[in-house]
C-alpha positions as CSV (number, residue, x, y, z in Angstrom):
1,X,128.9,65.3,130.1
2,X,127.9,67.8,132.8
3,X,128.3,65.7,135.6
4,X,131.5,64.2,134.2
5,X,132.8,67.4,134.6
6,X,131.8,68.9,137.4
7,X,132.9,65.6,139.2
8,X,136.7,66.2,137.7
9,X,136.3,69.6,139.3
10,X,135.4,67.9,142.5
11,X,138.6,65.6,142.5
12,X,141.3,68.8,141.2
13,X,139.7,71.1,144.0
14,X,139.7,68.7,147.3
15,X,142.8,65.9,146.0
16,X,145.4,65.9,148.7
17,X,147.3,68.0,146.7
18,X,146.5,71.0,148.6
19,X,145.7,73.3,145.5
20,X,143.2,75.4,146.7
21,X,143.7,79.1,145.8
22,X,141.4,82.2,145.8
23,X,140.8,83.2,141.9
24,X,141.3,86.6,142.4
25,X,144.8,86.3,142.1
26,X,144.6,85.8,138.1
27,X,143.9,89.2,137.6
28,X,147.0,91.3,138.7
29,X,148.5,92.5,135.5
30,X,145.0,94.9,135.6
31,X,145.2,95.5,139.4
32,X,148.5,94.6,141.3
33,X,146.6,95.6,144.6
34,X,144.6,91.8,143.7
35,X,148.2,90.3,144.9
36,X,150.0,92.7,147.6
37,X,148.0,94.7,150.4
38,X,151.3,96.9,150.3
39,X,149.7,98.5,147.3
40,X,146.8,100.2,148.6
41,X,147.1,103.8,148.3
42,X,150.3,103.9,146.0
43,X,148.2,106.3,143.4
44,X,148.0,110.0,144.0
45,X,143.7,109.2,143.6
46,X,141.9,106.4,144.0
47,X,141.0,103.5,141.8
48,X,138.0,101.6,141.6
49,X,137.4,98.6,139.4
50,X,135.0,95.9,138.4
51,X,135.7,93.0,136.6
52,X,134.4,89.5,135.3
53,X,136.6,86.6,134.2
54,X,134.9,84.2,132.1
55,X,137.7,81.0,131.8
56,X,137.7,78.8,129.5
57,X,134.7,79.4,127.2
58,X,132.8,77.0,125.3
59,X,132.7,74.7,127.7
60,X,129.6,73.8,130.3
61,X,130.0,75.2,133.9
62,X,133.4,76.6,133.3
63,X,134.6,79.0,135.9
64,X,133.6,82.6,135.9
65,X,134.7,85.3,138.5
66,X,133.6,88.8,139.9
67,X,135.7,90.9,141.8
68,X,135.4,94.7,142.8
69,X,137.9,96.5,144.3
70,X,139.2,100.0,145.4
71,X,141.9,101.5,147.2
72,X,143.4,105.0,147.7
73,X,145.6,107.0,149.9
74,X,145.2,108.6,153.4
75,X,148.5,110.9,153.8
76,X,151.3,108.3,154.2
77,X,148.5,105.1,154.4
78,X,146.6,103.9,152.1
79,X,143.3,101.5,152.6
80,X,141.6,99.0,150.3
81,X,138.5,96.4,150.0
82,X,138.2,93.5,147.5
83,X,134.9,91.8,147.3
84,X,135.1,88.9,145.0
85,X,132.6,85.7,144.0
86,X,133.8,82.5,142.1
87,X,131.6,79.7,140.5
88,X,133.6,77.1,139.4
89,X,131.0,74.1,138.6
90,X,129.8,72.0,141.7
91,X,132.3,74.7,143.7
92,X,131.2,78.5,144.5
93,X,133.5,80.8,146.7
94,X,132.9,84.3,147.8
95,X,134.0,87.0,150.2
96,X,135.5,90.4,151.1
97,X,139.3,91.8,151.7
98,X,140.3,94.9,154.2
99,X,143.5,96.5,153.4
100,X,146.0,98.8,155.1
101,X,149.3,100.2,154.3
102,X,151.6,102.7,155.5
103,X,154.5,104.6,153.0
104,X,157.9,105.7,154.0
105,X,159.1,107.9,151.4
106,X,162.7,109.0,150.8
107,X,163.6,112.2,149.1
108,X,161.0,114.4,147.3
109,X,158.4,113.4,145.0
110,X,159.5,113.4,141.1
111,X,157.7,115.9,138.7
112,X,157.5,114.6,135.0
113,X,156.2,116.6,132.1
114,X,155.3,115.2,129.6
115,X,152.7,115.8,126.0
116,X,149.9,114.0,128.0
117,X,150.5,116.1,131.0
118,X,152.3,116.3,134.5
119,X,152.7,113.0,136.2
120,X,153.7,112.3,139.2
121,X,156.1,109.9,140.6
122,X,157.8,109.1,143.9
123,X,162.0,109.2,143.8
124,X,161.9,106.3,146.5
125,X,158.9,104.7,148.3
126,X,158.7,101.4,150.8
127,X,155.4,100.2,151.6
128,X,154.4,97.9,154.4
129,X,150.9,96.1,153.9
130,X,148.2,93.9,155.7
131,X,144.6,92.6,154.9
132,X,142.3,90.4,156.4
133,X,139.4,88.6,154.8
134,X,136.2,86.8,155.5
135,X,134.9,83.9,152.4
136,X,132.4,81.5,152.4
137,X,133.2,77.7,150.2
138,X,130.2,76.3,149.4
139,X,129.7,72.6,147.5
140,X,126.7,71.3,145.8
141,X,126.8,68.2,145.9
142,X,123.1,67.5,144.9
143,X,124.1,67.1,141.1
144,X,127.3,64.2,141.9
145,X,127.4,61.4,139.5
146,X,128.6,57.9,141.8
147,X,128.4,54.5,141.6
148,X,127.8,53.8,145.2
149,X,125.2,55.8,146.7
150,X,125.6,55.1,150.1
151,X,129.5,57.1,150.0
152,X,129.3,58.8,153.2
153,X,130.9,61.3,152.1
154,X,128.9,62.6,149.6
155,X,125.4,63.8,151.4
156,X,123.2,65.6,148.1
157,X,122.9,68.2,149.8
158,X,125.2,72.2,149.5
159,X,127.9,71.9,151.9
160,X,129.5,75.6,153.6
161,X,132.7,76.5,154.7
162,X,133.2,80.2,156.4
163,X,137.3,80.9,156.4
164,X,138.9,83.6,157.9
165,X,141.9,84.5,155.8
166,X,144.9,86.8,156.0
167,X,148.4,88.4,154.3
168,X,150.8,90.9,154.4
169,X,153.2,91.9,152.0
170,X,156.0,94.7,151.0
171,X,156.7,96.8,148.1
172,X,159.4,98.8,146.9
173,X,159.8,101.6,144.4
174,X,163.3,103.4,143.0
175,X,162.6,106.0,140.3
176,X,161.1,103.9,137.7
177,X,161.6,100.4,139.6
178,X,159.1,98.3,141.3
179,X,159.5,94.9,143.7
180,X,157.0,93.5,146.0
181,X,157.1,90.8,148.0
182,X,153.9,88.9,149.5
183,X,152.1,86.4,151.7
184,X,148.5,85.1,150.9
185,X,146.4,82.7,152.8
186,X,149.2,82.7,155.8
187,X,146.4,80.6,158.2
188,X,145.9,78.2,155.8
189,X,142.2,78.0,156.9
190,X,140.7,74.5,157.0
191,X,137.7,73.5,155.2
192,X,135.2,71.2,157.4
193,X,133.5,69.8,154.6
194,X,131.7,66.4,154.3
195,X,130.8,66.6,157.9
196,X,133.9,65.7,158.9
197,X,137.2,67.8,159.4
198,X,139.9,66.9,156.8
199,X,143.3,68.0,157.0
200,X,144.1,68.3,153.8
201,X,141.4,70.5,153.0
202,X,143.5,73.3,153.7
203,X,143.8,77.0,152.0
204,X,147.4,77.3,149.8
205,X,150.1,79.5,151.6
206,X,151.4,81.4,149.1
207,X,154.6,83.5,148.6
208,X,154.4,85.9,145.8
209,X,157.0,87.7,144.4
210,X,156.9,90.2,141.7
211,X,158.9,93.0,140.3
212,X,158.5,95.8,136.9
213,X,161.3,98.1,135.3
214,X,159.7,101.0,133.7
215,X,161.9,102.3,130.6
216,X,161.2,105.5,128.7
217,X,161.3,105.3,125.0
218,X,160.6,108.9,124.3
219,X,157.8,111.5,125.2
220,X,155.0,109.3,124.0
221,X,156.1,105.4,124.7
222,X,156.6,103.7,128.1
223,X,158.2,99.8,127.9
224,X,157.9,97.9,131.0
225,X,159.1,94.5,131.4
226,X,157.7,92.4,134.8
227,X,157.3,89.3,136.2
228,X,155.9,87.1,139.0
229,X,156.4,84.4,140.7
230,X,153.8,82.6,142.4
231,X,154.8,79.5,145.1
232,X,153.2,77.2,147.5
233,X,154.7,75.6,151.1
234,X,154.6,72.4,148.7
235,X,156.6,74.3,146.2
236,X,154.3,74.1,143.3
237,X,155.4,77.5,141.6
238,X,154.3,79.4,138.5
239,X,156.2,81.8,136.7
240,X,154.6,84.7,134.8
241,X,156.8,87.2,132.1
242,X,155.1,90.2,131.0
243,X,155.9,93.2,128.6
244,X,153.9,96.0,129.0
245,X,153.4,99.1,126.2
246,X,152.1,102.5,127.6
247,X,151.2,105.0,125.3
248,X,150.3,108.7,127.3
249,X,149.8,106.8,130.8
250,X,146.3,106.2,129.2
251,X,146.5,103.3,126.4
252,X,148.5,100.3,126.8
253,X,149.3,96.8,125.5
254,X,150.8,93.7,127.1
255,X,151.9,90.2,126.4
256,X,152.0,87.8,129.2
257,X,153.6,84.0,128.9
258,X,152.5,82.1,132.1
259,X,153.9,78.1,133.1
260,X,153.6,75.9,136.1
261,X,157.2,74.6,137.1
262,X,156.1,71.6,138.9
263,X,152.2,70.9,139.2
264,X,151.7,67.3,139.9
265,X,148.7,67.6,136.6
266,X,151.3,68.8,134.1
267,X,153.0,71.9,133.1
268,X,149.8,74.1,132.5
269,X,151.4,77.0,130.3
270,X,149.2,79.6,128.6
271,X,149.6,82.7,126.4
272,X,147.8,86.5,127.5
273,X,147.2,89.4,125.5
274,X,146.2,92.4,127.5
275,X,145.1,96.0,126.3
276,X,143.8,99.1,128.4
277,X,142.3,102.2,126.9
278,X,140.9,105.6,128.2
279,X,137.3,105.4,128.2
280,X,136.3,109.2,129.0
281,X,138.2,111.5,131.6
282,X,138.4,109.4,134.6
283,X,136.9,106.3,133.0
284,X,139.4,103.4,131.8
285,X,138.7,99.9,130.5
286,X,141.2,97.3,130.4
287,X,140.1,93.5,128.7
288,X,142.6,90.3,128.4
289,X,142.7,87.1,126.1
290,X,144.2,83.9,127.4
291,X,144.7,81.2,125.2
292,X,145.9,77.6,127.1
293,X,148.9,75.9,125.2
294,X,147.4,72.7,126.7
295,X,145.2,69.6,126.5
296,X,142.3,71.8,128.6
297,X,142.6,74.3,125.4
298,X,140.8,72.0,122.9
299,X,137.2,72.7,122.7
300,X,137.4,76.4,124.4
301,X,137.0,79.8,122.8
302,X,139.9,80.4,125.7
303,X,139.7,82.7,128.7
304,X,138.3,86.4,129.4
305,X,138.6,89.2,131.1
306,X,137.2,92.7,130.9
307,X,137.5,95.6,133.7
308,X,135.9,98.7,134.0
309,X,138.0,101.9,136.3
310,X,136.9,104.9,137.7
311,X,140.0,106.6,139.1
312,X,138.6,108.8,141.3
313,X,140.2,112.3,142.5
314,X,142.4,112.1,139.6
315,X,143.4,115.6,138.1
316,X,142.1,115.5,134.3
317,X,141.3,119.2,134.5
318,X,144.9,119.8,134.7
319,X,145.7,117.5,132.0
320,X,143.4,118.9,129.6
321,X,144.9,122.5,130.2
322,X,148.4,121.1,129.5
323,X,147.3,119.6,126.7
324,X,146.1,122.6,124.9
325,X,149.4,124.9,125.4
């Protein structure tokens, strides 16, 4: 059963379908930096995270997914890092991100107050973004199940790839809302696997493009309403709706409905509950339930993720004195 399925793996990852994508990308409803380098620095401190996805549990050698990340501001830049590792069976990926970005603000910057304290919000911001990245693809082919041995293609041994990588993106704000725009993967590296160089082992290019209203529902509640979509150069899209809840900028609950438009395996639509909760002063925690509303859903406990934040340089001294007048 094992080597069933890490051979299935092998055929979804290197078919000339060209669907090759970084997993970090999963992940953006916790950390919208994961999906525009335009985003680095847009907090007044800086945010730290770690975080492990664990997809589709119950079954043997399902994916599973590390990433760390931080960003925060320099004056009108901001500057970020995402270090990320992916084992997906027989397939293992890993490597690091360098961000920059650079504000233009227009008009001054928005005081709130508010129960949970003063917050701080820009009237009008554009953001212009760019990272580069460094990742290592590595195959082990050492556990294939064939019927013909003497393949040439398949040599038993782990098989490396090192990729240089690159995107850029934009990002918008006006009073309460957001729209970025994005481009990952724009080399569309080439993996020289199987000792040979195949064409269409190729990195996606991918345009994202994403956008969030935030609504006030009175001095407690936030509603915010977003979406995303996600396409290829071979148009293979995916379209995400969210509906976030904030509760005092420090608890909050979301719904997400995800669906492939036009994958050549099948529309591949899942369901996401998300929730995010203060930990201790500049501690948060944020954890995510996915459940597939597919064929891949029968026999898993469905998909995971749990985050830990440090928001570093944020002001929870002044907070806490608001809160007590």
């Amino acid at each position: 059963m094992r080597r069933t399925f890490v051979f299935i793996l092998f055929l979804l990852f290197f078919s000339k379908t060209y669907c090759q994508d970084l997993p970090i990308y999963k992940q953006y409803v916790m950390n919208e930096f994961l999906i525009n380098p335009a985003f680095a620095g847009y907090y007044d401190y800086s945010p730290i995270m770690i975080s492990n996805r664990m997809q589709w549990v119950g079954i043997e050698n399902a994916p599973e997914t590390q990433i760390f990340s931080a960003q925060g501001p320099i004056g009108n830049s901001g500057i970020g890092a995402i270090v990320f590792r992916d084992q997906n069976g027989i397939f293992s990926q890993s490597g690091a991100q360098l961000a920059y970005s650079y504000r233009i603000n227009f008009g001054k910057t928005q005081k709130i107050r508010k129960k949970s304290g003063k917050v701080s919000r820009k009237s009008s911001m554009l953001a212009f973004g760019c990272a580069f990245s460094g990742f290592q693809v590595n195959i082990d082919q050492s556990d294939f199940f064939v019927n013909d041995l003497r393949d040439p293609a398949i040599s038993g041994v782990i098989e490396t790839a090192n990729l240089p990588e690159a995107s850029c993106g934009l990002f918008f704000q006006n009073k309460n809302l957001k729209i970025g725009l994005s481009g990952l993967q724009l080399l569309e590296s080439r993996m020289n696997l199987y000792q040979r160089e195949e064409e269409n082992n190729r990195m996606q290019r991918r345009i994202l493009l994403h956008a969030a209203v935030t609504s006030t529902i009175n001095e407690d509640f936030e509603f915010e309403p977003s979406f995303l979509y996600n396409t290829t150069t071979q148009w293979q899209s995916r379209l995400d709706f969210n509906c976030k809840l904030i509760y005092h900028n420090d608890y909050w609950f979301a719904a997400s409905y995800s669906r492939e438009l036009n994958s050549p395996y099948g529309q591949n639509i899942s369901m996401k509950l998300l929730t995010g909760l203060k930990l201790y002063r500049k501690f948060y925690m944020a954890y995510s339930f996915e459940y597939a509303l597919s064929e891949i859903q029968i026999g898993t406990l469905g998909s995971h993720d749990l985050a830990i934040f440090y928001n570093m340089g944020m002001d929870v001294e002044r907070k806490r004195k608001i809160r007590r007048r």
